[in-house]
mmCIF file of the N, C-alpha and C atoms, coordinates in Angstrom:
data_MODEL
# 
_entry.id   MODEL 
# 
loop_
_atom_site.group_PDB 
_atom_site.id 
_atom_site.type_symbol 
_atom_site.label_atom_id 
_atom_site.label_alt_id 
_atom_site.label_comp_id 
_atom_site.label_asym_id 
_atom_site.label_entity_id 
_atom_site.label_seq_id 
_atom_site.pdbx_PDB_ins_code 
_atom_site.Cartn_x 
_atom_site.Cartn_y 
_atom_site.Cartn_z 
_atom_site.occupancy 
_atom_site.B_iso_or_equiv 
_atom_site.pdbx_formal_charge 
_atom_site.auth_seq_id 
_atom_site.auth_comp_id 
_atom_site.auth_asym_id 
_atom_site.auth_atom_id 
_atom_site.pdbx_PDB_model_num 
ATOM 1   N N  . UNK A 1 1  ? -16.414 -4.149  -11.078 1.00 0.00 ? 1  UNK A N  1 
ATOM 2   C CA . UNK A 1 1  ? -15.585 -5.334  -10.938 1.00 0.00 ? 1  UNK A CA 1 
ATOM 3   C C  . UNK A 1 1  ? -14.477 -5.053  -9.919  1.00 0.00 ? 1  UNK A C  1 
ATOM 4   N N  . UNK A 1 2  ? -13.994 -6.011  -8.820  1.00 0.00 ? 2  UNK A N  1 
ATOM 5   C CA . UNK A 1 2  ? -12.973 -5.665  -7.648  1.00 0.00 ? 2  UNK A CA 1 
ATOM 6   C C  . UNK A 1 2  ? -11.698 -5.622  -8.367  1.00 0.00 ? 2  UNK A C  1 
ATOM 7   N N  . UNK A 1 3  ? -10.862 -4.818  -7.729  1.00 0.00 ? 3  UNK A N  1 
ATOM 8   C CA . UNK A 1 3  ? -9.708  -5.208  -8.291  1.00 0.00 ? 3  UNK A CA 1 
ATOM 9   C C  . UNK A 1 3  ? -8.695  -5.663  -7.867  1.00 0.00 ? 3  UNK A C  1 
ATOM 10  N N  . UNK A 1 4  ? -8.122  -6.764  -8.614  1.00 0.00 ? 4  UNK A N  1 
ATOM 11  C CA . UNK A 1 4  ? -7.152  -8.193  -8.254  1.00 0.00 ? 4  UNK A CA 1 
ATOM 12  C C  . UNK A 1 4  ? -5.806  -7.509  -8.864  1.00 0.00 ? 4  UNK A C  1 
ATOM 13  N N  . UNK A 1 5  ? -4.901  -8.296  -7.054  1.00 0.00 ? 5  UNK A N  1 
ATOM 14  C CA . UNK A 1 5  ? -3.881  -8.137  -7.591  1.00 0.00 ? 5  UNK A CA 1 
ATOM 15  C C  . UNK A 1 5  ? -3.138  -9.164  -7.610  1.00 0.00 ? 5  UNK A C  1 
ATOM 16  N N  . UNK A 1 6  ? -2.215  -9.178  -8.560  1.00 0.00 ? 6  UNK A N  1 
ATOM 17  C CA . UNK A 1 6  ? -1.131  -10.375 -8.991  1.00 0.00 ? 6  UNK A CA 1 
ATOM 18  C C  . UNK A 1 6  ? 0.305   -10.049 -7.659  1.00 0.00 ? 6  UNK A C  1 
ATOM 19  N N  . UNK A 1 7  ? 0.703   -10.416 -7.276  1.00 0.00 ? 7  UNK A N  1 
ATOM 20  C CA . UNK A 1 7  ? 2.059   -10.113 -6.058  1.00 0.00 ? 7  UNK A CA 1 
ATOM 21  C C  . UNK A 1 7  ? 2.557   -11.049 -5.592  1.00 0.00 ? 7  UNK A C  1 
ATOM 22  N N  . UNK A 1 8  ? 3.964   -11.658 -6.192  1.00 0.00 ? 8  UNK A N  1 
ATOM 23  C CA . UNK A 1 8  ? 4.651   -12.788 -5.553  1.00 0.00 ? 8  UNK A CA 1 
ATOM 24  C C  . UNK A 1 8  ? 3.422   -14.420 -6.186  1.00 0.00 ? 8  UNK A C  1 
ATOM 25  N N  . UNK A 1 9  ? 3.100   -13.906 -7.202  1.00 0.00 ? 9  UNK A N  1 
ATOM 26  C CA . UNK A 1 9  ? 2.675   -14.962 -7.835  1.00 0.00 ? 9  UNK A CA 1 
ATOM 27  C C  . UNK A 1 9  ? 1.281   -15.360 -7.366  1.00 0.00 ? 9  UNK A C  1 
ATOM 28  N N  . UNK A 1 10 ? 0.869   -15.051 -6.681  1.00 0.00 ? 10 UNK A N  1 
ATOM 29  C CA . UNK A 1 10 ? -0.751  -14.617 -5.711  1.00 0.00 ? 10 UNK A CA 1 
ATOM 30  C C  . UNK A 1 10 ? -1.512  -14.024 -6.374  1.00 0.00 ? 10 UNK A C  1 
ATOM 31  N N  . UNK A 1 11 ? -2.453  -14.087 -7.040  1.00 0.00 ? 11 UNK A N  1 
ATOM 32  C CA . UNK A 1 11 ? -3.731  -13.200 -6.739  1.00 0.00 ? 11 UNK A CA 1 
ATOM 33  C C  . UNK A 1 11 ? -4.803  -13.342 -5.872  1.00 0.00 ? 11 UNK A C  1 
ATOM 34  N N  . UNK A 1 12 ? -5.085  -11.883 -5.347  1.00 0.00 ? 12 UNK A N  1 
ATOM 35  C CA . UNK A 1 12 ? -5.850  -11.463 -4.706  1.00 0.00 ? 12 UNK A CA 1 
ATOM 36  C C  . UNK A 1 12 ? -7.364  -10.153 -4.893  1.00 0.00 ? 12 UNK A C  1 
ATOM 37  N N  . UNK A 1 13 ? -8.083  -10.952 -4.827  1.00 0.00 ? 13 UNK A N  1 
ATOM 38  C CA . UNK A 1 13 ? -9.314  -10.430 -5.543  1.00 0.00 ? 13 UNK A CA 1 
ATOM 39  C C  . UNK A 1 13 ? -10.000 -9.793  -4.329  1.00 0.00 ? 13 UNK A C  1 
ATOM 40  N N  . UNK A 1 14 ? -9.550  -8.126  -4.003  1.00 0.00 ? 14 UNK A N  1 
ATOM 41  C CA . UNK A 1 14 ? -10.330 -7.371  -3.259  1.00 0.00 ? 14 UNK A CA 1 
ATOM 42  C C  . UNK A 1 14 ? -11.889 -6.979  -3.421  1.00 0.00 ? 14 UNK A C  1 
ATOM 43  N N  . UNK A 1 15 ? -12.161 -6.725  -2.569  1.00 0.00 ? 15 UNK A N  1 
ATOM 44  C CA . UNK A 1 15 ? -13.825 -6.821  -2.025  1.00 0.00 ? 15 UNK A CA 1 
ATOM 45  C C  . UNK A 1 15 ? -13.962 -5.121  -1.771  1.00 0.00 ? 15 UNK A C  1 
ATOM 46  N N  . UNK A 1 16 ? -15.165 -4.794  -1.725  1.00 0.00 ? 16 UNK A N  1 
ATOM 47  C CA . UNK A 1 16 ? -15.719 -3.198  -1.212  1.00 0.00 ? 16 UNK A CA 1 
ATOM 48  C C  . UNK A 1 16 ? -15.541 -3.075  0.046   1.00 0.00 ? 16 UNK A C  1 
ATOM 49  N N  . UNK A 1 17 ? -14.623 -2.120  0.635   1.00 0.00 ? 17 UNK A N  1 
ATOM 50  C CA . UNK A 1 17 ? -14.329 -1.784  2.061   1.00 0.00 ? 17 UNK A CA 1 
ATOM 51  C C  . UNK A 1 17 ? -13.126 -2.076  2.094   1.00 0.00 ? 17 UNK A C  1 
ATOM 52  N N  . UNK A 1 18 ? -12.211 -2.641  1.597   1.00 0.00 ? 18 UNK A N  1 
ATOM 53  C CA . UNK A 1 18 ? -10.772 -3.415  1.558   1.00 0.00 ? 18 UNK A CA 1 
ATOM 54  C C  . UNK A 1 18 ? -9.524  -2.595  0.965   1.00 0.00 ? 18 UNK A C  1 
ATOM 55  N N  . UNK A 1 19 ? -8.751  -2.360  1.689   1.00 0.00 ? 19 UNK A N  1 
ATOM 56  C CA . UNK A 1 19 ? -7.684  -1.561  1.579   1.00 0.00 ? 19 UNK A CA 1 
ATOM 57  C C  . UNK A 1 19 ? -6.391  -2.253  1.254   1.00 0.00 ? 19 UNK A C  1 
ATOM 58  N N  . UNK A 1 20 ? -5.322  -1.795  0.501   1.00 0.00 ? 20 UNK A N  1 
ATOM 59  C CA . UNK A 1 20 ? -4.014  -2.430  -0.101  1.00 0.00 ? 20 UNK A CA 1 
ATOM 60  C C  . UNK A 1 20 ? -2.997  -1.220  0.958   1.00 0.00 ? 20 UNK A C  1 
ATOM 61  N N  . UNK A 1 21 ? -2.138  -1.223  1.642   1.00 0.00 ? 21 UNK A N  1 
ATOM 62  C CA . UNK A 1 21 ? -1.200  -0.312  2.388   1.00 0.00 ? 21 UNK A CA 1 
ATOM 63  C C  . UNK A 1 21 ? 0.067   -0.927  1.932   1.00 0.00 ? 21 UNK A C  1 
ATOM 64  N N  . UNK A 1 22 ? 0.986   -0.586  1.308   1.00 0.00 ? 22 UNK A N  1 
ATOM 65  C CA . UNK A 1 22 ? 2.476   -0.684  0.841   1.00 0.00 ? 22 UNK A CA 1 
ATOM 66  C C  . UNK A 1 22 ? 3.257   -0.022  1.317   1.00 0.00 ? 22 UNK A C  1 
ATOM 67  N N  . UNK A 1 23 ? 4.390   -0.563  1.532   1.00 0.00 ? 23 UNK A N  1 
ATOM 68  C CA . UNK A 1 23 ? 5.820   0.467   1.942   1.00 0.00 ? 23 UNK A CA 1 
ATOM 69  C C  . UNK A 1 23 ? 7.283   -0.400  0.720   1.00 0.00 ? 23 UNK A C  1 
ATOM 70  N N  . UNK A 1 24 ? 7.135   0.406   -0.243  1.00 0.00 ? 24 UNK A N  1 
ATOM 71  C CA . UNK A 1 24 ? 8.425   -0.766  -0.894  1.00 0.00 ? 24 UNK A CA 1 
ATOM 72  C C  . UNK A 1 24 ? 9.793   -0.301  0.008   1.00 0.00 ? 24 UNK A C  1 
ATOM 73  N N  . UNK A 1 25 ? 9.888   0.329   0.842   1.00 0.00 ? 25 UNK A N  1 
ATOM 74  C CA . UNK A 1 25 ? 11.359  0.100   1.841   1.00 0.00 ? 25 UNK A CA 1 
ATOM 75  C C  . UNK A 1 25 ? 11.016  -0.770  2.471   1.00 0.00 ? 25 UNK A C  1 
ATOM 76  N N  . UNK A 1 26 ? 10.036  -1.342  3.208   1.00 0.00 ? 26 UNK A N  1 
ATOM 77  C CA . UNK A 1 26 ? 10.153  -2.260  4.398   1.00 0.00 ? 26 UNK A CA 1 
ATOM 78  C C  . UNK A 1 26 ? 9.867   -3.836  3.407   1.00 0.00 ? 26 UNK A C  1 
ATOM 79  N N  . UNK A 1 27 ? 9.859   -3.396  1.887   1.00 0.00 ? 27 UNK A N  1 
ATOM 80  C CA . UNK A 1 27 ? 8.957   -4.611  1.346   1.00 0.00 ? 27 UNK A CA 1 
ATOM 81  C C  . UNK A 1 27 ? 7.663   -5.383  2.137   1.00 0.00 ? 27 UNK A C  1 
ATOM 82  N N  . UNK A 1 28 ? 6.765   -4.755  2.428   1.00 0.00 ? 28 UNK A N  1 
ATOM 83  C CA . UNK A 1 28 ? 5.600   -5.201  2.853   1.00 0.00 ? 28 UNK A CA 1 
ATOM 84  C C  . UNK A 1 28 ? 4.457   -4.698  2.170   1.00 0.00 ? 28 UNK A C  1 
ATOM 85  N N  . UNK A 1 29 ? 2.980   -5.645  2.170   1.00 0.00 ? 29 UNK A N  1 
ATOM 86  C CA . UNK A 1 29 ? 1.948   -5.510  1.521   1.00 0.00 ? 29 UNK A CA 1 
ATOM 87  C C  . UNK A 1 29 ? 1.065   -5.915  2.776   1.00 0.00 ? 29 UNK A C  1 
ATOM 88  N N  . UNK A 1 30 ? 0.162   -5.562  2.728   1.00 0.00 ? 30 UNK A N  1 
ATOM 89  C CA . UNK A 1 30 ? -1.255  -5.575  4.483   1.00 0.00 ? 30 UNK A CA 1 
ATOM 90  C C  . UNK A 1 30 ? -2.519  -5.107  3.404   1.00 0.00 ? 30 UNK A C  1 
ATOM 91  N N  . UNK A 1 31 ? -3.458  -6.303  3.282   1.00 0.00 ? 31 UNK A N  1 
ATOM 92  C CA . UNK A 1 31 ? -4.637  -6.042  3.253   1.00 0.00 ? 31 UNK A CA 1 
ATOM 93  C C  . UNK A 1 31 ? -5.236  -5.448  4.335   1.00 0.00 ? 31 UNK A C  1 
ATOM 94  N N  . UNK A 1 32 ? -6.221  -4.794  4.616   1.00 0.00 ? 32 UNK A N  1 
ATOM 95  C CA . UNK A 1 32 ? -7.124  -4.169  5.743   1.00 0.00 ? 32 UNK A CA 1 
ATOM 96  C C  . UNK A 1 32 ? -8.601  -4.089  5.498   1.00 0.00 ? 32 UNK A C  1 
ATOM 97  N N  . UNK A 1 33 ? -9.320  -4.039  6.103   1.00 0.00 ? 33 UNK A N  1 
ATOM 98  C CA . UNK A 1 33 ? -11.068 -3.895  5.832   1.00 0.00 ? 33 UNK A CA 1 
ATOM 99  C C  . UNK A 1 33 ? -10.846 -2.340  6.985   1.00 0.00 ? 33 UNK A C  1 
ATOM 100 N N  . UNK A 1 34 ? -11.507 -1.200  6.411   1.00 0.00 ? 34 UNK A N  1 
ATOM 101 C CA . UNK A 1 34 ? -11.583 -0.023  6.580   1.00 0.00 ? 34 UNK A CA 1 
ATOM 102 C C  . UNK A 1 34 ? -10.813 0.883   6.553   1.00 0.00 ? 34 UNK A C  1 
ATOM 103 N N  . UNK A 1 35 ? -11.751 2.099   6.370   1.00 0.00 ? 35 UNK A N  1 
ATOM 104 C CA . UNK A 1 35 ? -10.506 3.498   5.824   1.00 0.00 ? 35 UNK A CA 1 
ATOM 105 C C  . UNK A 1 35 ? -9.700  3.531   6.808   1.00 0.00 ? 35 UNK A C  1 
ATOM 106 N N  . UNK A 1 36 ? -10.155 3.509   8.677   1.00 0.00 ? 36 UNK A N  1 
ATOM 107 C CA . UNK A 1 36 ? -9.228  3.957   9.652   1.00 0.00 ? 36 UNK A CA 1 
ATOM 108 C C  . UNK A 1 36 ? -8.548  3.114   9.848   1.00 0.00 ? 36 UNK A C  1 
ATOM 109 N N  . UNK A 1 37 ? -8.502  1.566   9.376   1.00 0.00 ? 37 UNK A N  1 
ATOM 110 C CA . UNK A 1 37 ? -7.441  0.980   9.783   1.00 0.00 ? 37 UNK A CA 1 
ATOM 111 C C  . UNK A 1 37 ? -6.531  1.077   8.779   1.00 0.00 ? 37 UNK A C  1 
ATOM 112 N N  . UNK A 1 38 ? -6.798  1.235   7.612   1.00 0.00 ? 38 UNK A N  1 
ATOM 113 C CA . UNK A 1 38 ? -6.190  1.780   6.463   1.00 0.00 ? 38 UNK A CA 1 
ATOM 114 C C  . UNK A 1 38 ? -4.432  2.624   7.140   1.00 0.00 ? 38 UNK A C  1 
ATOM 115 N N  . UNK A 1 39 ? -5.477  3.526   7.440   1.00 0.00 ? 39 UNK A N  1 
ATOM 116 C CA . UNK A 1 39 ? -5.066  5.064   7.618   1.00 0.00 ? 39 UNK A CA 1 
ATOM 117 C C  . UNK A 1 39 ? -3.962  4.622   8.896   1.00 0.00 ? 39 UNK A C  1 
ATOM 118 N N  . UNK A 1 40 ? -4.238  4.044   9.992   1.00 0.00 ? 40 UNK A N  1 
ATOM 119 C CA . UNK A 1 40 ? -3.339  3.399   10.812  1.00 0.00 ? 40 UNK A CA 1 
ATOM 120 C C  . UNK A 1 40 ? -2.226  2.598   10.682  1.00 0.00 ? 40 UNK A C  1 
ATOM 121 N N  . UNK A 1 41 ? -2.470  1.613   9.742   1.00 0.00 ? 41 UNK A N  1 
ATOM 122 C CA . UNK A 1 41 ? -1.347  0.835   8.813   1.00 0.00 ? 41 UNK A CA 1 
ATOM 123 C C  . UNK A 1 41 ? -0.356  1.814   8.291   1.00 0.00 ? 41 UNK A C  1 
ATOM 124 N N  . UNK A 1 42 ? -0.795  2.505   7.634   1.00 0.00 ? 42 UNK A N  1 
ATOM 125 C CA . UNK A 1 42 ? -0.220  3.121   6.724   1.00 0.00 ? 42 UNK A CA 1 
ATOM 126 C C  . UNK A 1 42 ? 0.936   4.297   7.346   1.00 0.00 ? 42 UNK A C  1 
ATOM 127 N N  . UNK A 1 43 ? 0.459   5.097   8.261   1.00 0.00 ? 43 UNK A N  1 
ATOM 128 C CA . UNK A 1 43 ? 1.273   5.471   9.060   1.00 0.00 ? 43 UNK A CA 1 
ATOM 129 C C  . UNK A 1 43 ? 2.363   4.555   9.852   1.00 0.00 ? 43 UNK A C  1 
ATOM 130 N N  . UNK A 1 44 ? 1.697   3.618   10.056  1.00 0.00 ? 44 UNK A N  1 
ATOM 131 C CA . UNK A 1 44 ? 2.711   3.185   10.983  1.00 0.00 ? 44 UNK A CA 1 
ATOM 132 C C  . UNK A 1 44 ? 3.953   2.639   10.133  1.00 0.00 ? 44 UNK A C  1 
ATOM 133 N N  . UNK A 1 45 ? 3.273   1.700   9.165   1.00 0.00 ? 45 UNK A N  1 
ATOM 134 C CA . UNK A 1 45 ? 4.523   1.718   7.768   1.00 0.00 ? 45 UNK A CA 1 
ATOM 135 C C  . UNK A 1 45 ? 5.473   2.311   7.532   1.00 0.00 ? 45 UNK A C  1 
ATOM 136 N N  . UNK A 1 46 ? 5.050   3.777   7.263   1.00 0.00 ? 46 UNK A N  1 
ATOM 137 C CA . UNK A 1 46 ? 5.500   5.004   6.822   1.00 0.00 ? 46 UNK A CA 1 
ATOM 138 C C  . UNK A 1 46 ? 7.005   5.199   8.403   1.00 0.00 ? 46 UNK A C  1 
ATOM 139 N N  . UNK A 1 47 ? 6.567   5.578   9.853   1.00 0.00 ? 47 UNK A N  1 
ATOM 140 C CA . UNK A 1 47 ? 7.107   5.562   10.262  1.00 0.00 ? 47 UNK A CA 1 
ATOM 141 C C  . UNK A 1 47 ? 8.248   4.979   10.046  1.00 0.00 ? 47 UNK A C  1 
ATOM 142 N N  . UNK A 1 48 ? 7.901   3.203   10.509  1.00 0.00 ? 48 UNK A N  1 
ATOM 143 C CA . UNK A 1 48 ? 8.735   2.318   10.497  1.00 0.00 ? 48 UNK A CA 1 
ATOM 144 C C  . UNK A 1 48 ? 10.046  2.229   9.903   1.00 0.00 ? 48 UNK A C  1 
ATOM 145 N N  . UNK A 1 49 ? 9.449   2.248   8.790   1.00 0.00 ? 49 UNK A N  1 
ATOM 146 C CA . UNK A 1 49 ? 10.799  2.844   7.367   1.00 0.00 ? 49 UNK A CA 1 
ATOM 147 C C  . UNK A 1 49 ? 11.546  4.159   7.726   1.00 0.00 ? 49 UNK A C  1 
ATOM 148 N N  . UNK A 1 50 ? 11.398  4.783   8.768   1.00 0.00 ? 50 UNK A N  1 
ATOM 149 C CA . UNK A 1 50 ? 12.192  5.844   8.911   1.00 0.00 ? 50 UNK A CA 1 
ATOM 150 C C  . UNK A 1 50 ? 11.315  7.246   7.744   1.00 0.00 ? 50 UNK A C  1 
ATOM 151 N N  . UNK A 1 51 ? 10.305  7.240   7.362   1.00 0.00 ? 51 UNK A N  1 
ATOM 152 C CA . UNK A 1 51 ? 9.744   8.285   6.850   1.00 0.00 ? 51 UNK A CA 1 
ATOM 153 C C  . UNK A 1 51 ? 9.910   7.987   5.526   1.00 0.00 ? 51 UNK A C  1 
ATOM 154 N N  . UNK A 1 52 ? 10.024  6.829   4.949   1.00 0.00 ? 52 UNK A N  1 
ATOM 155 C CA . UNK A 1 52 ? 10.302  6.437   3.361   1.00 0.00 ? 52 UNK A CA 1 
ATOM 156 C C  . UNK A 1 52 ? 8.745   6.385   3.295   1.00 0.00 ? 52 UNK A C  1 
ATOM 157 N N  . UNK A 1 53 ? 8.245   6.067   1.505   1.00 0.00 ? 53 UNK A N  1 
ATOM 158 C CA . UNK A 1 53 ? 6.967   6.438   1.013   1.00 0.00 ? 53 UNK A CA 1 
ATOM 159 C C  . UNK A 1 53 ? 6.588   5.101   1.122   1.00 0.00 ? 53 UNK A C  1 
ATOM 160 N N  . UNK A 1 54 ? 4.955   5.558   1.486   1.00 0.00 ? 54 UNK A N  1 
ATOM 161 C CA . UNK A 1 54 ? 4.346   4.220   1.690   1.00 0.00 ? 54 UNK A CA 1 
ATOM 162 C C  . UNK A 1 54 ? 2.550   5.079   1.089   1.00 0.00 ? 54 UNK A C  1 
ATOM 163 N N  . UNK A 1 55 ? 1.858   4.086   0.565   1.00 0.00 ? 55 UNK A N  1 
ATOM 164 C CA . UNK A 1 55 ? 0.338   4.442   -0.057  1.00 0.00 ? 55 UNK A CA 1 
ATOM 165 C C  . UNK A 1 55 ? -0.617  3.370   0.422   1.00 0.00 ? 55 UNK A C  1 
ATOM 166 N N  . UNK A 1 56 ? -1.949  3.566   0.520   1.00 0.00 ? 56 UNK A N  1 
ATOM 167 C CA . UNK A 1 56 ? -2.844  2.897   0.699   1.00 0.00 ? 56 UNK A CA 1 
ATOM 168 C C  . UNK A 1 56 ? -3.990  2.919   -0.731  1.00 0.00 ? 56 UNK A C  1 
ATOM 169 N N  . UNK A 1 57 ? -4.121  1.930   -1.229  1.00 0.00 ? 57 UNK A N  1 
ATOM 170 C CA . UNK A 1 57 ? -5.114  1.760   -2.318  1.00 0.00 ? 57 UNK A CA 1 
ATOM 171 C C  . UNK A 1 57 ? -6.481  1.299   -2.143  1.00 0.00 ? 57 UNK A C  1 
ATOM 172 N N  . UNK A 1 58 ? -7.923  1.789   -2.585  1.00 0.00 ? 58 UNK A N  1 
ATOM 173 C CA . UNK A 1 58 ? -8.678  1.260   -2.202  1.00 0.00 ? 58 UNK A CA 1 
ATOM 174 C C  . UNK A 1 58 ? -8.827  -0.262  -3.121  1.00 0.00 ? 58 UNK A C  1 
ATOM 175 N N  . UNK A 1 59 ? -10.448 -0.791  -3.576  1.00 0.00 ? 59 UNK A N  1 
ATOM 176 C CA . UNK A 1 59 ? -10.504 -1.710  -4.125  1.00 0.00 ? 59 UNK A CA 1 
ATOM 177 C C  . UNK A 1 59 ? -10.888 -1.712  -5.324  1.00 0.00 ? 59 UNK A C  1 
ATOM 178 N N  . UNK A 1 60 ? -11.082 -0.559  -6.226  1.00 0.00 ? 60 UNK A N  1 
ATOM 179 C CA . UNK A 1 60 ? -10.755 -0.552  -7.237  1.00 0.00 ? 60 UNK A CA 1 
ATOM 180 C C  . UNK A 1 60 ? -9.529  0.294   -7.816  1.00 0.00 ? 60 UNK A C  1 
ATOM 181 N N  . UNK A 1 61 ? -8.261  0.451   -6.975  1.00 0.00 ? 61 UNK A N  1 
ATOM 182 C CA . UNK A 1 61 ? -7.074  0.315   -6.811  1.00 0.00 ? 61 UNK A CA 1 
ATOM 183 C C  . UNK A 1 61 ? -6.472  2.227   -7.303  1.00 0.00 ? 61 UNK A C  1 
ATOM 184 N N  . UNK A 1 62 ? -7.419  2.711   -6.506  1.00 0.00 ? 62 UNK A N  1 
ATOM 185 C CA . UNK A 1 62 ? -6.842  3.881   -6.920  1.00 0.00 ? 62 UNK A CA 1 
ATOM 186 C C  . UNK A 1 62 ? -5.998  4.394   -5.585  1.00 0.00 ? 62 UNK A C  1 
ATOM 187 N N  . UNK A 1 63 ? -5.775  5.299   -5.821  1.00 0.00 ? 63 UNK A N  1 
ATOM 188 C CA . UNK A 1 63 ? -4.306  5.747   -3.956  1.00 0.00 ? 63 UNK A CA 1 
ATOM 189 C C  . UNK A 1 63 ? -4.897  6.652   -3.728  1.00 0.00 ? 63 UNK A C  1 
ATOM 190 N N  . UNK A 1 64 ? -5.481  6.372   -2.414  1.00 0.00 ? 64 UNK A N  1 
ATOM 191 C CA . UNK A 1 64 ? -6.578  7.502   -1.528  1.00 0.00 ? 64 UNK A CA 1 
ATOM 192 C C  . UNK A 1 64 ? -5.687  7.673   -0.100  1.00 0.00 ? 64 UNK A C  1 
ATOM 193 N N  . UNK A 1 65 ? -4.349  7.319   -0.159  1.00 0.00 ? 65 UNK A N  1 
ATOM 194 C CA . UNK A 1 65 ? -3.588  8.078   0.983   1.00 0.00 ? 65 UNK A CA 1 
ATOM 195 C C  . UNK A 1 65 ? -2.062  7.613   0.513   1.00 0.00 ? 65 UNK A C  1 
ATOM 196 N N  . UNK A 1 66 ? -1.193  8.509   1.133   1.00 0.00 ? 66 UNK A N  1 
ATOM 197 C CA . UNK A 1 66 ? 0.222   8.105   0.427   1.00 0.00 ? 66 UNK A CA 1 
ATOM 198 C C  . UNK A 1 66 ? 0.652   9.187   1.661   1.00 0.00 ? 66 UNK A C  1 
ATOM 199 N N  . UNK A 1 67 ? 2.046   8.607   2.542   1.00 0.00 ? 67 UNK A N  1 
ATOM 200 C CA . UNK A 1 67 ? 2.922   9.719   3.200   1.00 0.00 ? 67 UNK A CA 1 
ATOM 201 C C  . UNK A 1 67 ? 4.093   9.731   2.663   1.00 0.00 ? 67 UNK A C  1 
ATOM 202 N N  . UNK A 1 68 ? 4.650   10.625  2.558   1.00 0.00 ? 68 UNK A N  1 
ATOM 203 C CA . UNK A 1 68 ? 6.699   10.383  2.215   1.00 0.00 ? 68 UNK A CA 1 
ATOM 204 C C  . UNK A 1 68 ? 6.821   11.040  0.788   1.00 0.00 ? 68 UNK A C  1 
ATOM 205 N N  . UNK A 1 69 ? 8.100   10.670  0.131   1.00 0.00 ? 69 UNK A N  1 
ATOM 206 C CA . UNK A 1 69 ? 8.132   11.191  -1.317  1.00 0.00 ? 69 UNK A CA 1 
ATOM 207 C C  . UNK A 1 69 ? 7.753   10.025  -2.339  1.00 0.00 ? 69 UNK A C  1 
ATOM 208 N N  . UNK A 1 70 ? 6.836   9.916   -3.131  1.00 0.00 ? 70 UNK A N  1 
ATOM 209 C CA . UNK A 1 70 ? 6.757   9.596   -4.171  1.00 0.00 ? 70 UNK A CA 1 
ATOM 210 C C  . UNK A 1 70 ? 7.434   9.565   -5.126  1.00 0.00 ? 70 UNK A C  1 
ATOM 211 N N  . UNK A 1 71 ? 8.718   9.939   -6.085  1.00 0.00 ? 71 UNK A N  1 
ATOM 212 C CA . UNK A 1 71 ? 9.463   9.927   -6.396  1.00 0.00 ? 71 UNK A CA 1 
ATOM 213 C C  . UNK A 1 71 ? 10.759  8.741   -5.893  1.00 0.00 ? 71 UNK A C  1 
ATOM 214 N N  . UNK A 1 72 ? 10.956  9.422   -4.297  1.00 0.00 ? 72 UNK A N  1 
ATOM 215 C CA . UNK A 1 72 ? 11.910  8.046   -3.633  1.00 0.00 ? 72 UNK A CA 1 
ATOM 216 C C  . UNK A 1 72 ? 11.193  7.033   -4.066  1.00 0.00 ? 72 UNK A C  1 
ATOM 217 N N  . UNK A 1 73 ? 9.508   6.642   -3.710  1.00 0.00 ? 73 UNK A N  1 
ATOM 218 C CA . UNK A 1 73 ? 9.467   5.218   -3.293  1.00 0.00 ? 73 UNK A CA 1 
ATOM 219 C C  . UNK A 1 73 ? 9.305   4.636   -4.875  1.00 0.00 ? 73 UNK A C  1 
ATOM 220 N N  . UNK A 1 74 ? 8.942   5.440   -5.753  1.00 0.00 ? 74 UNK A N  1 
ATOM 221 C CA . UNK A 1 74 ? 8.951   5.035   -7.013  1.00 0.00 ? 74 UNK A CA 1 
ATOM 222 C C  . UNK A 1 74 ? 10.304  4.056   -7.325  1.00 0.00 ? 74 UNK A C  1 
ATOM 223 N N  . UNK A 1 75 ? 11.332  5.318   -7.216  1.00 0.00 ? 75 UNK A N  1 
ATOM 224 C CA . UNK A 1 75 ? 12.817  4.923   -7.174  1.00 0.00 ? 75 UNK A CA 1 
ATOM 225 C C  . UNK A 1 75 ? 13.184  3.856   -6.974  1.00 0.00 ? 75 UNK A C  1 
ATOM 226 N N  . UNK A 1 76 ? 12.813  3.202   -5.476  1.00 0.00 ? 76 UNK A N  1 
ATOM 227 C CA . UNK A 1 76 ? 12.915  2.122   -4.954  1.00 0.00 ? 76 UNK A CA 1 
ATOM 228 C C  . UNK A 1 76 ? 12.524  0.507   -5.310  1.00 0.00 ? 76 UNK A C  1 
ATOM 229 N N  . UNK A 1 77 ? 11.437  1.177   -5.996  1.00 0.00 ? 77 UNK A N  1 
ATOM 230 C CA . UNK A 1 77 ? 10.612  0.141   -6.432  1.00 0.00 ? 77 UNK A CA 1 
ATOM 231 C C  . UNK A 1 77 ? 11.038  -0.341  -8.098  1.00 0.00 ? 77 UNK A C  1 
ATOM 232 N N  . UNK A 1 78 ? 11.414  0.709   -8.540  1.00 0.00 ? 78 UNK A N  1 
ATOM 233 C CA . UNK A 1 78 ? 12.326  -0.070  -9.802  1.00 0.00 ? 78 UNK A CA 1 
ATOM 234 C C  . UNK A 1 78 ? 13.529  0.096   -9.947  1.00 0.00 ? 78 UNK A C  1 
ATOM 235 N N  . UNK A 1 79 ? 14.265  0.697   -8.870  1.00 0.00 ? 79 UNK A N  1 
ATOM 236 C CA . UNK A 1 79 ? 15.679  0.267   -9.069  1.00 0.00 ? 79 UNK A CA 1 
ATOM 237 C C  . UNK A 1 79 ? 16.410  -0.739  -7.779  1.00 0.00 ? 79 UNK A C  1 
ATOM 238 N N  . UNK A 1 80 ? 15.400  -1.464  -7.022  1.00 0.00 ? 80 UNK A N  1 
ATOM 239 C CA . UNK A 1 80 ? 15.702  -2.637  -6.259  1.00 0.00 ? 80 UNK A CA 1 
ATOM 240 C C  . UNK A 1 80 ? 15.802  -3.933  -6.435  1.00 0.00 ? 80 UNK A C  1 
# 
């Protein structure tokens, strides 16, 4: 079964090949179709924010790439 996400009152019901890339510093969410664009997003995210944590999820929503600290972006994400 794909896995859907609820965000800003949206759901979104990912497909096989489909990537989730997050940065909670820049507050942004980017669907993608493939690992390398994945992997491109995600860096560039990561940059952007000045090196804050950012992850890419596949579609049954597990985190198959993450740069930065985990801890910070955790942080961020529930104490913002």
């Amino acid at each position: 079964m794909p896995y859907t996400m609820d965000m800003n009152n949206e759901t979104h019901t990912m497909v096989t090949g489909q990537y989730l890339v997050c940065c909670p510093k820049l507050d942004e969410r980017e669907y993608v179709m493939g690992m390398y664009e994945a992997a491109d997003v995600l860096y560039s995210m990561h940059e952007e924010s000045g090196g804050s944590y950012a992850w890419c999820e596949d579609y049954l929503g597990h985190t198959v790439m993450e740069y930065g600290d985990p801890v910070e972006g955790i942080a961020q994400l529930v104490y913002s």
